[in-house]
N, CA, C and O of each residue as an XYZ file, in Angstrom:
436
protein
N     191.604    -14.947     87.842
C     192.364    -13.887     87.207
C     191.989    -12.506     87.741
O     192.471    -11.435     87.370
N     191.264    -12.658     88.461
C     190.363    -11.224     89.318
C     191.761    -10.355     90.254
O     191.944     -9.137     90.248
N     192.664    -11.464     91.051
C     193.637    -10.984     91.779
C     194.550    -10.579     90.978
O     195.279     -9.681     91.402
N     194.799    -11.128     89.543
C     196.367    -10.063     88.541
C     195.637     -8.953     88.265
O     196.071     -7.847     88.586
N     193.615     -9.205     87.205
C     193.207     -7.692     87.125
C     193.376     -6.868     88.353
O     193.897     -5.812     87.993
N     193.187     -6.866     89.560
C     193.213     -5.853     90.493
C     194.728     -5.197     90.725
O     195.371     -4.158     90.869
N     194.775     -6.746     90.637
C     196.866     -6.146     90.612
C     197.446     -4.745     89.550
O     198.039     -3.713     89.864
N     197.024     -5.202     88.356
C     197.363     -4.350     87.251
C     196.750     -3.385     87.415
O     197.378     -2.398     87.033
N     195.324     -3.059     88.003
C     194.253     -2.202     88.024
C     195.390     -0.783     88.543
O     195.607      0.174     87.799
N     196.119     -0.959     90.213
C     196.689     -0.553     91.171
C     198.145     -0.121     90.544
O     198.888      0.742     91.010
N     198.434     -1.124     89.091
C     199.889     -0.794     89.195
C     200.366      0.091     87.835
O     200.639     -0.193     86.669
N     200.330      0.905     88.368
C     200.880      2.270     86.957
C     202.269      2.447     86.971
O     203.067      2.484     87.908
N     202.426      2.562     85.616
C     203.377      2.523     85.171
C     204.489      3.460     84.727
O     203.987      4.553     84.462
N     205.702      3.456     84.557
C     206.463      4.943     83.834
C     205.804      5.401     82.550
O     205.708      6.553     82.129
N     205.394      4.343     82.045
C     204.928      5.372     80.669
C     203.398      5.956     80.654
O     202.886      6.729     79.845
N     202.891      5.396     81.696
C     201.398      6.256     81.898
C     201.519      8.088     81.796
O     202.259      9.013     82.132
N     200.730      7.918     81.363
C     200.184      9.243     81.604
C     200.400     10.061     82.891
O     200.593      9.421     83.924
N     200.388     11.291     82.936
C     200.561     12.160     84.311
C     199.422     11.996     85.333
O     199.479     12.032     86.562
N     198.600     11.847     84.691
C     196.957     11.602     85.396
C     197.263     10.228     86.188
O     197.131     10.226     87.411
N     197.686      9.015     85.483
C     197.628      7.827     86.083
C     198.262      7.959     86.712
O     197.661      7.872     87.783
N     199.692      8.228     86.970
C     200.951      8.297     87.659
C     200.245      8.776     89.432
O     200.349      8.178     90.503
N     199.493     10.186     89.049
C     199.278     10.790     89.624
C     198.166     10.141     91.243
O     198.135     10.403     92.445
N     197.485      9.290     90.369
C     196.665      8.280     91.686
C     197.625      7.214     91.640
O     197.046      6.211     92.056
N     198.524      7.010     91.411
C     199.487      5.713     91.838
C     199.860      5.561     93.658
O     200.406      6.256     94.515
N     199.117      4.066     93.572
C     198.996      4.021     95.039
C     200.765      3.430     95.729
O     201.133      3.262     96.892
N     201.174      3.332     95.002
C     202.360      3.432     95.420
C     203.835      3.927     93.840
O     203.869      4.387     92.699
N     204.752      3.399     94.917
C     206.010      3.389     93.642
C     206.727      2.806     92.253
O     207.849      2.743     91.751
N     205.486      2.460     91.985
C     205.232      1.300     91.024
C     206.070      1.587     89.580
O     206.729      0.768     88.939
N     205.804      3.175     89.243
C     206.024      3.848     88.193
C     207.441      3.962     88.080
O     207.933      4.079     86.957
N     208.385      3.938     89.420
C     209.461      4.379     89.108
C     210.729      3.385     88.296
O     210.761      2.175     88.071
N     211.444      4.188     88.074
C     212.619      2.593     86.820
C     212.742      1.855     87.796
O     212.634      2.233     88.963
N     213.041      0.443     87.340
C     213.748     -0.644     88.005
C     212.270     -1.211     88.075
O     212.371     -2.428     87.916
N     210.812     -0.825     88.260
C     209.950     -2.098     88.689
C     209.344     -2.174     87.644
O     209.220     -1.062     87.131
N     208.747     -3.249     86.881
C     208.736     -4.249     86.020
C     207.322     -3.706     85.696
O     206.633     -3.367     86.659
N     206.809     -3.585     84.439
C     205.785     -3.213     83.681
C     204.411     -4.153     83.805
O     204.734     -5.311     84.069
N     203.194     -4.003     83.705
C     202.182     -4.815     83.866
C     202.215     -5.716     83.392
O     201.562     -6.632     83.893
N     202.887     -5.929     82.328
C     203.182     -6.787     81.174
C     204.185     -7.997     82.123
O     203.771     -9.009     82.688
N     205.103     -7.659     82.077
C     206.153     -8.237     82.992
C     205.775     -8.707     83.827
O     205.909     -9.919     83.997
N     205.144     -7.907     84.683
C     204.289     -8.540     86.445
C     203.481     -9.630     85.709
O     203.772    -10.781     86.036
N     202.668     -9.501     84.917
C     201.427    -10.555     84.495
C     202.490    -11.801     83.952
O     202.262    -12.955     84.315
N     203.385    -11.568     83.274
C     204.326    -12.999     82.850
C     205.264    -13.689     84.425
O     205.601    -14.870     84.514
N     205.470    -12.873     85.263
C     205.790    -13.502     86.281
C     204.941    -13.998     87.280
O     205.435    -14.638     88.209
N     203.796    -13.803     87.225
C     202.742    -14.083     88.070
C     202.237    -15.532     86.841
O     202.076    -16.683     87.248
N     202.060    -15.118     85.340
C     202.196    -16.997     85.418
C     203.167    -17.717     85.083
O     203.191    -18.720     84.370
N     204.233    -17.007     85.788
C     205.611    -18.077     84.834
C     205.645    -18.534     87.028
O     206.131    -19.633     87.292
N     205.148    -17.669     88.251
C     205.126    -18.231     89.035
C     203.774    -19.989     89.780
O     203.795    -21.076     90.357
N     202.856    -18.937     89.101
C     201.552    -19.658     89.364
C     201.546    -20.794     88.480
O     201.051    -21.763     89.057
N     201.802    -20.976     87.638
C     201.438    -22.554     86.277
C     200.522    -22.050     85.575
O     200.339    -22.494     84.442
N     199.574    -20.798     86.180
C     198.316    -20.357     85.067
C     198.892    -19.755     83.829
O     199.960    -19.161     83.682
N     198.116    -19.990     83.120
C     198.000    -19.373     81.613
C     197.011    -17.787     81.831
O     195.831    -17.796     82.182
N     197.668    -16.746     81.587
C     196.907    -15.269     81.580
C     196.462    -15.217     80.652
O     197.359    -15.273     79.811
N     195.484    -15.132     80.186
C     194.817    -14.790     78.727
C     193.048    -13.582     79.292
O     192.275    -13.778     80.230
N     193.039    -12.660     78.420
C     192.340    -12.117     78.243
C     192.683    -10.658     79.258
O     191.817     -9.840     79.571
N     193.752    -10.601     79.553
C     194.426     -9.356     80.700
C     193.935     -7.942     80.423
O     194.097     -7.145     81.347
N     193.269     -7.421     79.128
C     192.995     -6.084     79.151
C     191.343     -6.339     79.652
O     190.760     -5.272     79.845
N     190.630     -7.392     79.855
C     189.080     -7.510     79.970
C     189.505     -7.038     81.396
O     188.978     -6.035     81.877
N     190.502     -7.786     82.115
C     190.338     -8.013     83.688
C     191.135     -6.423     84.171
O     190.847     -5.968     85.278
N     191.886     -5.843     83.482
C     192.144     -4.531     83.976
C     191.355     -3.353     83.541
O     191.613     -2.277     84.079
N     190.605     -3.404     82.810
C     189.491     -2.669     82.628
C     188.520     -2.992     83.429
O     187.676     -2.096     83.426
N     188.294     -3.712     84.000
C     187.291     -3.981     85.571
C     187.942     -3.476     86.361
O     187.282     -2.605     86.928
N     189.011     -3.553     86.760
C     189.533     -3.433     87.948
C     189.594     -1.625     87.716
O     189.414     -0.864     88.667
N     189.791     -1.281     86.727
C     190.181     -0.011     86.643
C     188.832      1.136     87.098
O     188.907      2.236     87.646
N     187.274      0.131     86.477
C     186.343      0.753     86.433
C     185.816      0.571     88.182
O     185.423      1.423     88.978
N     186.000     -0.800     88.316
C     186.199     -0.853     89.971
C     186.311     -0.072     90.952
O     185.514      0.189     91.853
N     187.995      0.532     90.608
C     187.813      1.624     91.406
C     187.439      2.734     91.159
O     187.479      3.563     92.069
N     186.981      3.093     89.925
C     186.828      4.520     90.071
C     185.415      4.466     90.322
O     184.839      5.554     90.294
N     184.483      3.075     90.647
C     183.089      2.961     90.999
C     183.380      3.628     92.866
O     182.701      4.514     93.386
N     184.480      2.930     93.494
C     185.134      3.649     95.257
C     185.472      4.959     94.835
O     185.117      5.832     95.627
N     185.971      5.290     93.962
C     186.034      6.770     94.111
C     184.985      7.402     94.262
O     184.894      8.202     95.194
N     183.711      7.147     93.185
C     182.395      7.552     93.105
C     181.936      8.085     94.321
O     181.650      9.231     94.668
N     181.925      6.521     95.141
C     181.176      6.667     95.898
C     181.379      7.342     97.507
O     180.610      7.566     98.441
N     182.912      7.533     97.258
C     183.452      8.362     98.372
C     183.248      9.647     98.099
O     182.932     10.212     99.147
N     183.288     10.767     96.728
C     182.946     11.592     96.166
C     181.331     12.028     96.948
O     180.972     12.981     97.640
N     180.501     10.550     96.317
C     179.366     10.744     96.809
C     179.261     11.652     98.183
O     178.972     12.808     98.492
N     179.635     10.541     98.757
C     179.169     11.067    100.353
C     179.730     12.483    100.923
O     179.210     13.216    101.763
N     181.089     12.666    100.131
C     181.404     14.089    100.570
C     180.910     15.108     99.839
O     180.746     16.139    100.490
N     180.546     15.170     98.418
C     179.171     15.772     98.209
C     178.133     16.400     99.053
O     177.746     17.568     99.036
N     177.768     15.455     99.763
C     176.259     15.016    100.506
C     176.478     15.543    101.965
O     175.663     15.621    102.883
N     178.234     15.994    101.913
C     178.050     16.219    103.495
C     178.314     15.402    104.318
O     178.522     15.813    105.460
N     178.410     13.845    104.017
C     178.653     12.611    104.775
C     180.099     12.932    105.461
O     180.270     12.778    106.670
N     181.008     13.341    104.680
C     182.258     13.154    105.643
C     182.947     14.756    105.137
O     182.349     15.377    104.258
N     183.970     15.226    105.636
C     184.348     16.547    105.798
C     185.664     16.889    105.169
O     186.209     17.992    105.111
N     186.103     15.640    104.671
C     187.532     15.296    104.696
C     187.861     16.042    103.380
O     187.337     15.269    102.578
N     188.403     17.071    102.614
C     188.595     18.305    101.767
C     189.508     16.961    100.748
O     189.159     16.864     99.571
N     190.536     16.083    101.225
C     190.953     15.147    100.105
C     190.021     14.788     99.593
O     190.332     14.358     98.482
N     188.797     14.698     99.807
C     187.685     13.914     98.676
C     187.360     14.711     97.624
O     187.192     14.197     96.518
N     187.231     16.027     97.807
C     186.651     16.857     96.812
C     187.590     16.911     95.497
O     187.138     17.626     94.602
N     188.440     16.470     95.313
C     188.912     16.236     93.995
C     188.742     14.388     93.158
O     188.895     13.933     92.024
N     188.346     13.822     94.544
C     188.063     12.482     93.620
C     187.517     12.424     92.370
O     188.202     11.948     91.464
N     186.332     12.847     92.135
C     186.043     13.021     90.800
C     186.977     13.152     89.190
O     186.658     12.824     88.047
N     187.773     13.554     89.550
C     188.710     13.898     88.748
C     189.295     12.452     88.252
O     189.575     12.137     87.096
N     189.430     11.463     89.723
C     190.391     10.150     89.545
C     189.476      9.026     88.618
O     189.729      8.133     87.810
N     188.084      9.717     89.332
C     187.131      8.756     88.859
C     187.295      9.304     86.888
O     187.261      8.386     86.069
N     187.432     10.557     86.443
C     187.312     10.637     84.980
C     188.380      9.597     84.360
O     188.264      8.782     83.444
N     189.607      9.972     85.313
C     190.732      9.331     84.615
C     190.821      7.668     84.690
O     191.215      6.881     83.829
N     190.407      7.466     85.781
C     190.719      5.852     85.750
C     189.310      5.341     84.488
O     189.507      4.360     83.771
N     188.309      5.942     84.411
C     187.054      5.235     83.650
C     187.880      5.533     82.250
O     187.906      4.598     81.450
N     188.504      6.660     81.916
C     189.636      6.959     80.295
C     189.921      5.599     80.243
O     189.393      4.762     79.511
N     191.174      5.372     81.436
C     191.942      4.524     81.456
C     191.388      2.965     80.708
O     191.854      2.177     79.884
N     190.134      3.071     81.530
C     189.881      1.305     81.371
C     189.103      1.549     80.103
O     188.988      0.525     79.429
N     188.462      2.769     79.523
C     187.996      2.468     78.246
C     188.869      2.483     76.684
O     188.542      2.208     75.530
N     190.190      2.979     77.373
C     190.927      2.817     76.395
C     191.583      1.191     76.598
O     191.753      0.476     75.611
N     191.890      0.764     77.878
C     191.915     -1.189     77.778
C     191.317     -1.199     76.957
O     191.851     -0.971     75.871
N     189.633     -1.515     77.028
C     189.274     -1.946     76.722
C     188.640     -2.019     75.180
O     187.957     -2.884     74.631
N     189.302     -0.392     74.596
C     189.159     -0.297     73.000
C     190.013     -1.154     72.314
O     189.743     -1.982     71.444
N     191.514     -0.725     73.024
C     193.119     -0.943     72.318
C     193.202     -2.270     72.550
O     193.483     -2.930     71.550
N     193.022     -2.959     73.705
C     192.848     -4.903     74.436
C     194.381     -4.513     74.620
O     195.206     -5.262     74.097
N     194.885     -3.250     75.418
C     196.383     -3.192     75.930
C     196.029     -2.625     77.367
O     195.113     -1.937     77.817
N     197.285     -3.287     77.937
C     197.239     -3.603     79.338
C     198.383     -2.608     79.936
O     198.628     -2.603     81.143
């Protein structure tokens, strides 16, 4: 279930928040594509699996990445790399750790 949490982790939605929307790694959010909810029932109405426990596994995935954000933050901190897009990571990292601690209060996905 590690590959739907990561899935869901990545896939934000129209009704997210401006913050989430805002690191959306792609077009996920816009009308017409199908809600986490939706994706997770077609992924087991494709697979034969049974999904159960979906806000544990997107609250990993969520904290996941904002552990890569961290640590890209880190290094441009430190001087490691130069690249001026990093210096706001921090920010993604507040929002995605919100994100997965509200999964993981509400158990909504």
């Amino acid at each position: 279930w590690m590959d739907l949490g990561t899935t869901l982790g990545y896939w934000v939605q129209e009704d997210d928040g401006f913050e989430l929307q805002a690191l959306g790694f792609g077009p996920t959010h816009l009308p017409g594509n199908p809600t986490r909810m939706e994706l997770a029932a077609r992924y087991a109405e494709k697979t034969g699996r049974e999904v159960t426990n979906l806000p544990v596994y997107y609250a990993f995935a969520l904290f996941k990445t904002a552990v890569v954000l961290q640590q890209i933050y880190f290094r441009y901190k430190k001087g490691l790399t130069q690249d001026e897009r990093f210096s706001i990571f921090i920010e993604g990292v507040r929002v995605l750790a919100r994100a997965a601690q509200k999964a993981a209060e509400t158990g909504k996905v």
